[in-house]
C-alpha positions in Angstrom: 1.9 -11.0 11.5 2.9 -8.6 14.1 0.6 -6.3 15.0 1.1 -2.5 14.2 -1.9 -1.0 16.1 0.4 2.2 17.7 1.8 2.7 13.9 -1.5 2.9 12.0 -2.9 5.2 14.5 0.4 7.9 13.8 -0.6 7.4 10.3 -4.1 7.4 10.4 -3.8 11.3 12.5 -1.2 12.2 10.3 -3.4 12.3 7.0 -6.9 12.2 8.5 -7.6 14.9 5.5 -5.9 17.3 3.4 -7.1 21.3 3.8 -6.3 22.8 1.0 -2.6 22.6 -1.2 -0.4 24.0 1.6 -1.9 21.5 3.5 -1.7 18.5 1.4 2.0 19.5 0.5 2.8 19.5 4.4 1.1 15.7 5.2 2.8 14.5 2.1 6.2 15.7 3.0 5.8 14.0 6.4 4.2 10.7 5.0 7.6 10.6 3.0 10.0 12.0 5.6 9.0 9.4 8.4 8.8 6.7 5.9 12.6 7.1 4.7 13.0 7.2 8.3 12.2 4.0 8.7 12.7 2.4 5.1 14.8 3.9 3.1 17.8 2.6 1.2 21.1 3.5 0.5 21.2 5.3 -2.9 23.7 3.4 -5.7 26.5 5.9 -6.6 24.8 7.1 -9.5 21.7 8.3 -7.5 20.9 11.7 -6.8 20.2 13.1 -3.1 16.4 13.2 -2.7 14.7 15.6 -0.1 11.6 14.7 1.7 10.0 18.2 0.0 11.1 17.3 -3.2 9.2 13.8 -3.1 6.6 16.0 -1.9 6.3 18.0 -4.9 6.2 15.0 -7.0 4.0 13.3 -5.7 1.0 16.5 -5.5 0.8 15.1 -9.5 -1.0 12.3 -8.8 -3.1 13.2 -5.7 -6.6 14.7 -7.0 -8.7 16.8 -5.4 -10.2 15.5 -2.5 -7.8 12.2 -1.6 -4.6 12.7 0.4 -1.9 10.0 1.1 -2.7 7.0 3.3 0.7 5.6 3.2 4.0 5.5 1.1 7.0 3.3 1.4 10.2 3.2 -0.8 12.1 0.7 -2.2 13.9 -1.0 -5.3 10.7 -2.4 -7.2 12.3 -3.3 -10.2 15.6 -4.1 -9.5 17.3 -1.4 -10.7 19.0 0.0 -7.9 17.2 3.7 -7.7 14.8 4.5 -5.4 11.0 3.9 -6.2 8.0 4.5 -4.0 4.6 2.6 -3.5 1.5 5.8 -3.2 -1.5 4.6 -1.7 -4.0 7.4 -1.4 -7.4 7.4 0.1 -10.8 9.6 -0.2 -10.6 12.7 2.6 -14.0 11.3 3.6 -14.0 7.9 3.2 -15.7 7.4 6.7 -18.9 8.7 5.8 -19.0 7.8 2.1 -17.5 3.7 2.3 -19.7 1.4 2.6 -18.3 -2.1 3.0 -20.4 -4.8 1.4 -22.4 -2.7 -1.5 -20.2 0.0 -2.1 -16.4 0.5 -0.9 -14.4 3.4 -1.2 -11.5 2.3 -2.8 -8.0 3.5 -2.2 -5.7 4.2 -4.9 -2.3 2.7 -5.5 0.4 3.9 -7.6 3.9 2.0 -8.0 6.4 5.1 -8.7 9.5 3.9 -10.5 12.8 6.6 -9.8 14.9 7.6 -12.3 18.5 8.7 -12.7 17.7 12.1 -12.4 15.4 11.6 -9.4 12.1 11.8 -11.1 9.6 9.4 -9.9 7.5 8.4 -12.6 4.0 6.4 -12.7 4.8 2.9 -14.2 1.0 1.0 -12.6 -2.3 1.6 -10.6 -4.8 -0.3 -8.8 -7.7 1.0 -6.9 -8.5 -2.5 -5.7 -5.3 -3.3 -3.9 -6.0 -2.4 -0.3 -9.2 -2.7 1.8 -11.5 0.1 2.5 -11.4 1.9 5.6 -14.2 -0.3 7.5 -13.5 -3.6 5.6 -11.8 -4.7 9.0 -15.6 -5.3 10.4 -15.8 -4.3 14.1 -11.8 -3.7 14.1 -12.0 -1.0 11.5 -9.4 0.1 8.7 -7.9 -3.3 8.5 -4.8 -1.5 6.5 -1.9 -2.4 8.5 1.1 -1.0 6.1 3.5 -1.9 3.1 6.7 -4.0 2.9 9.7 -3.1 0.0 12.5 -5.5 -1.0 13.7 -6.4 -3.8 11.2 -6.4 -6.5 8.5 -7.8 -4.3 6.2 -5.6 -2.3 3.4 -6.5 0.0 -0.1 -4.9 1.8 -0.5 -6.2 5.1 -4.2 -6.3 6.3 -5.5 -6.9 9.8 -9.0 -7.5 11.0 -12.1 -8.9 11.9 -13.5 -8.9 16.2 -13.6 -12.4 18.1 -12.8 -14.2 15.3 -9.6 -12.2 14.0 -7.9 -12.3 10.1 -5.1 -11.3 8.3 -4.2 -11.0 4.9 -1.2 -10.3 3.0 -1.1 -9.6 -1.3 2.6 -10.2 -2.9 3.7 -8.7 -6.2 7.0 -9.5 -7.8 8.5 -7.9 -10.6 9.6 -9.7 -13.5 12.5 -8.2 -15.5 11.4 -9.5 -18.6 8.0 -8.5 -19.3 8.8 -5.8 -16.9 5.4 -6.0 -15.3 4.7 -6.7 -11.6 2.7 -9.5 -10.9 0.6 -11.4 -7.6 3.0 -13.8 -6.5 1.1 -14.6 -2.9 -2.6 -13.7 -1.5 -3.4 -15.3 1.9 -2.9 -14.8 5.4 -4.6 -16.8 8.5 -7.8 -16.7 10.7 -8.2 -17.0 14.8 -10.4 -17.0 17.8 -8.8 -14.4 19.8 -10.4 -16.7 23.1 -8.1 -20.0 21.7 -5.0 -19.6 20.3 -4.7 -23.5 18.5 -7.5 -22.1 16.4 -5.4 -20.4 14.1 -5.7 -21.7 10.4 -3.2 -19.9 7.5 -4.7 -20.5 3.6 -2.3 -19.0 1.5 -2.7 -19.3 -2.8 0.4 -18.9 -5.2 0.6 -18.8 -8.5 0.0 -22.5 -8.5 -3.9 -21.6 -7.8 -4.1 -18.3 -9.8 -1.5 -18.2 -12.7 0.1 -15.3 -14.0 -2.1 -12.2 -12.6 -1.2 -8.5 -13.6 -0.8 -6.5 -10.8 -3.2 -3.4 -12.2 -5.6 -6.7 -12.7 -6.3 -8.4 -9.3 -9.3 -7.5 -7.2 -8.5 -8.0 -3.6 -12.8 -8.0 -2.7 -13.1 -10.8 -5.0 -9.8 -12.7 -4.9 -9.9 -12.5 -8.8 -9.0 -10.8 -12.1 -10.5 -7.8 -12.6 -11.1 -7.3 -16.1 
């Protein structure tokens, strides 16, 4: 996994906290404009024009008070050729209050599916989808970013100090329970000193069956019912 040290730090001063609703409306507006920057893809005929401060407007509906965006990233998540958006959000003081072994501070996140009309509407959540800010060990926020295309979307995860780790979860979507689901958890482990040390453990859903997305507990690797 390449490493996106310069990108995460952009992110990480862009929404380092929200002060108030002006604020928070001005971060989330340049969380989305930057990301469709970057990501965004060509709207089908039938698709409205979306501003950045539209999205913006949208989205204040699902941030509560004291949590402001971490990261967003739009894409076709179920396949059906308008926009959506992933919404990860995380506590405006995480770094004092997270505490990695006994007591994370978790980080919502939302899968937004667009509309016709432009709407993005809340279709899943899970709070237990991307690590806390200090599960990277000595490294730190291990989040590294999202990745949209065509119905699957991952979290990237980067961490760990000598010994360094990555880890990536996959969802699909399936069309006919239309529900997302884990279709990948693994990533690889190596001694920053030796290179050949590198070992990659990847599960599929040959190891963990059919797993909800609004289900799986990245801490534990398991269902979280």
């Amino acid at each position: 996994m390449k490493h996106k040290q310069l990108l995460f730090s952009v992110l990480v001063a862009t929404f380092l906290f929200a002060c108030g609703q002006t604020d928070k409306k001005r971060s989330t507006e340049k969380a989305i404009d930057k990301n469709s920057q970057e990501t965004e893809q060509p709207n089908s005929k039938d698709e409205p024009e979306v501003k950045a401060e539209d999205y913006a407007k949208q989205l204040e509906q699902f941030i509560p008070k004291g949590y402001s965006i971490l990261d967003t990233s739009r894409g076709d998540l179920n396949l059906d050729e308008f926009a959506d958006m992933i919404l990860i959000l995380k506590k405006d003081n995480e770094q004092e209050t997270s505490a990695m072994a006994d007591d994370p501070e978790k980080r919502p996140l939302f899968i937004l599916i667009g509309q016709s009309d432009g709407i993005l509407k809340k279709a899943a959540k899970n709070e237990n989808s991307v690590y806390c800010v200090n599960c990277g060990g000595v490294y730190g926020d291990p989040y590294e970013g999202i990745v949209i295309k065509n119905g699957y979307f991952s979290i990237e995860h980067y961490g760990g100090s000598n010994w360094k780790w990555t880890r990536t979860v996959t969802y699909h979507y399936s069309k006919k329970d239309q529900q997302w689901y884990l279709h990948k958890d693994g990533g690889e482990q190596f001694e920053v000193s030796d290179p050949t040390s590198s070992k990659e453990t990847v599960r599929t859903t040959k190891d963990f069956g059919k797993v909800n997305f609004v289900d799986f507990d990245i801490y534990t690797g398991e269902v979280n019912k």
